[in-house]
N, C-alpha and C positions, 0 to 999 in steps of 0.2 A: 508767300511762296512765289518763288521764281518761275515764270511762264516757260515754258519746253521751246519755246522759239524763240526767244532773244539769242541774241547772239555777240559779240563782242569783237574789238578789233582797234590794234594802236598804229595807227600810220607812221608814225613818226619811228618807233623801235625797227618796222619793217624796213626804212627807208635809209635808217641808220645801221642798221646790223645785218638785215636780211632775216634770210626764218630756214634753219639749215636743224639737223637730228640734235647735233652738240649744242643749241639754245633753242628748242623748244618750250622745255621744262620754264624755261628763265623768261620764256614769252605769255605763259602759261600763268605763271607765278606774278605776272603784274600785281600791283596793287590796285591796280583799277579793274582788275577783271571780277565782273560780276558772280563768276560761276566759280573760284575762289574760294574756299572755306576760311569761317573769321579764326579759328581754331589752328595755332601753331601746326606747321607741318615738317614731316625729318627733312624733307628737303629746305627745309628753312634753315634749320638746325646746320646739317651738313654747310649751306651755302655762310652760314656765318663763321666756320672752320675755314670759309677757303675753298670748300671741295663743291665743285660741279664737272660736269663732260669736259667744258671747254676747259678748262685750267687744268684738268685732268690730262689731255691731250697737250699739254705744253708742259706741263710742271712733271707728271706722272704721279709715281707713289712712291711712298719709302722702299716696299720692294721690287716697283719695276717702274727707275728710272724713265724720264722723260726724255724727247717726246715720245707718245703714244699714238697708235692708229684709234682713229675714231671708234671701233669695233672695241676694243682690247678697252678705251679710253668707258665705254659705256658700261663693260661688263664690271669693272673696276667699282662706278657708280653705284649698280645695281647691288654689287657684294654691299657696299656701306650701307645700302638701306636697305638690305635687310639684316643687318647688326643693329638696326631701332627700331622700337615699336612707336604705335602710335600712325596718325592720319599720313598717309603718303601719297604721292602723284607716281607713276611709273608709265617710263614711255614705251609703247609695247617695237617688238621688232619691224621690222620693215618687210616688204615681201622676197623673199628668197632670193631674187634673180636681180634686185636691185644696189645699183652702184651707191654706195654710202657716201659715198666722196660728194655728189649730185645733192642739187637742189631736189625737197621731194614735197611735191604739192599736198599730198595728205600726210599727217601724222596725228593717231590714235592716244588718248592720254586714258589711263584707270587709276580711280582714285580709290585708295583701298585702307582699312583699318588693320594694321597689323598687329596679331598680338606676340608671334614669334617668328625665328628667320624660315620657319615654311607653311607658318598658316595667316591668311590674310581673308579677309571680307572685302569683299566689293560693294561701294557703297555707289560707284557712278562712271561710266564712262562719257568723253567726251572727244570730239574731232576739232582738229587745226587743219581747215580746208583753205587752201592758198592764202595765209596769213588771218581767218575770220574762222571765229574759235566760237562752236557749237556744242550743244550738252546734246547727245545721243539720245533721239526719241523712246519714251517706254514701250512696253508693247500695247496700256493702255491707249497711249496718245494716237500710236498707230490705227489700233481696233478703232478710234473714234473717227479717223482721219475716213480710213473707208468704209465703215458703216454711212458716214456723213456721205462720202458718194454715193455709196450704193441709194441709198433713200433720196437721192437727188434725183438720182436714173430712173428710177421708182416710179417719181412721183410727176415724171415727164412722160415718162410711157402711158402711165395711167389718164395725164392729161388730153393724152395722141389719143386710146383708147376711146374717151369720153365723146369725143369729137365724131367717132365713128360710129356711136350706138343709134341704131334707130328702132322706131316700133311702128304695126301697123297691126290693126284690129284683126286683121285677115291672116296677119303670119305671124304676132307677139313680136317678140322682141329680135333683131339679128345685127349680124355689123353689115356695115356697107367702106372698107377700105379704098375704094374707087370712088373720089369726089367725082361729079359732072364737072366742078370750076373748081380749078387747082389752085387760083389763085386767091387764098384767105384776105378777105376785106380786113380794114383795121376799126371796122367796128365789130369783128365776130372774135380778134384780139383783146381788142377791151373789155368786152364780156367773159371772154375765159380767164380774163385776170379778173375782174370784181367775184368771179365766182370763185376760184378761188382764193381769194384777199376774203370772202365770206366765210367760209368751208374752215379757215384759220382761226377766226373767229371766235367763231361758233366752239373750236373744238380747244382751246387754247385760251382764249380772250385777250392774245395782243392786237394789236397795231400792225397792219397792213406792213412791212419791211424789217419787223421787229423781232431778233434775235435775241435766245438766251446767251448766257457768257458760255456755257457750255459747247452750245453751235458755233459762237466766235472761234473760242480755243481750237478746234475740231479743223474751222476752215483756216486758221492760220496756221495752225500742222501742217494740214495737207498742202498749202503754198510754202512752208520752210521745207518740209521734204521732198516737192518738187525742181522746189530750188538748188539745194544740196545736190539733186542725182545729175541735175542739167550740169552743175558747175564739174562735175564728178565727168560727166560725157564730153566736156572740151577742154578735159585737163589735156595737154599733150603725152604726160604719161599713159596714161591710162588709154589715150586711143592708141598710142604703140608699143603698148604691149599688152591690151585689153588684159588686164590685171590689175588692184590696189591691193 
């Protein structure tokens, strides 16, 4: 099974064609891309007729001569596949207000099992974010993403806490949040890590820095998803016209 954060990207197609609405699909459909089904798909099917967006857009159709506007050229596409059944990629629309004509940093791909022209299954969404083609976090991956922080935050507060508890015969137990000396030695550092490096232990039996593959996957979620929304905040689209 395919990790939730890989992700994929051909330099060389981008450098040579660009990455525009009318070859998406066709950037999508690499053979080298991972996230790809090995299982023939109608856009396969159609592109060995001849038929995609772009040729679409130059050639047209038998009933509405070419050229075509990229609009007209895409709806054309969509009518032919949904005339087949079977696994399909479909590129969703764009945002309302957006010039088609225009380079567009994000494009949405759903990969869907059709069994006629108006019922289909969704088996997978996935994003084409400036040329680097991502599979659409679950919401499991998600939940794991921040749960894994949440019990980071947790397990830091409770650290801070621990530091602050004291006890004295005469009053039990209370906090004391005001050190006399503010400035923590790096031997009172050391100790709070073997103690909890112990506390791990004890309650687990790994290794002092020792992750499940579970934790792994969790924190590299949550580094691809931060990833994705940073590159999403300096698209220029998107900051002028705070919309995808």
């Amino acid at each position: 099974k395919m990790s939730e954060t890989a992700s994929f990207t051909d330099p060389v197609f981008l450098a040579r064609f660009g990455l525009f609405r009318f070859n998406a699909l066709d950037y999508f459909l690499h053979p080298l891309n991972p996230f790809k089904t090995k299982s023939k798909t109608s856009n396969e099917v159609l592109l060995m007729q001849g038929i995609d967006i772009g040729t679409l857009m130059q050639q047209g159709t038998g009933g509405k001569p070419g050229p075509l506007s990229p609009t007209v050229a895409e709806d054309e596409y969509n009518l032919a596949l949904s005339r087949l059944t079977g696994e399909q990629y479909e590129l969703l629309p764009p945002p309302p207000d957006f010039d088609i004509n225009q380079s567009q940093p994000l494009f949405v791909i759903r990969h869907v099992m059709r069994t006629n022209s108006s019922t289909n299954k969704v088996l997978g969404i996935y994003y084409i974010l400036e040329g680097v083609i991502y599979k659409s976090p679950s919401v499991r991956s998600l939940g794991k993403a921040n749960v894994t922080r949440t019990l980071e935050g947790l397990s830091e507060a409770c650290d801070a806490l621990g530091e602050c508890s004291r006890y004295e015969p005469s009053a039990g137990y209370f906090w004391e949040f005001e050190s006399q000396n503010h400035n923590v030695d790096d031997d009172n550092l050391l100790s709070l890590g073997h103690r909890k490096n112990r506390m791990r232990r004890i309650l687990d039996n790994r290794r002092p820095g020792e992750r499940t593959d579970e934790e792994d996957e969790g924190i590299r979620a949550t580094e691809a998803i931060d990833n994705i929304l940073v590159r999403l905040s300096k698209s220029t689209y998107v900051t002028s016209s705070g919309k995808v």
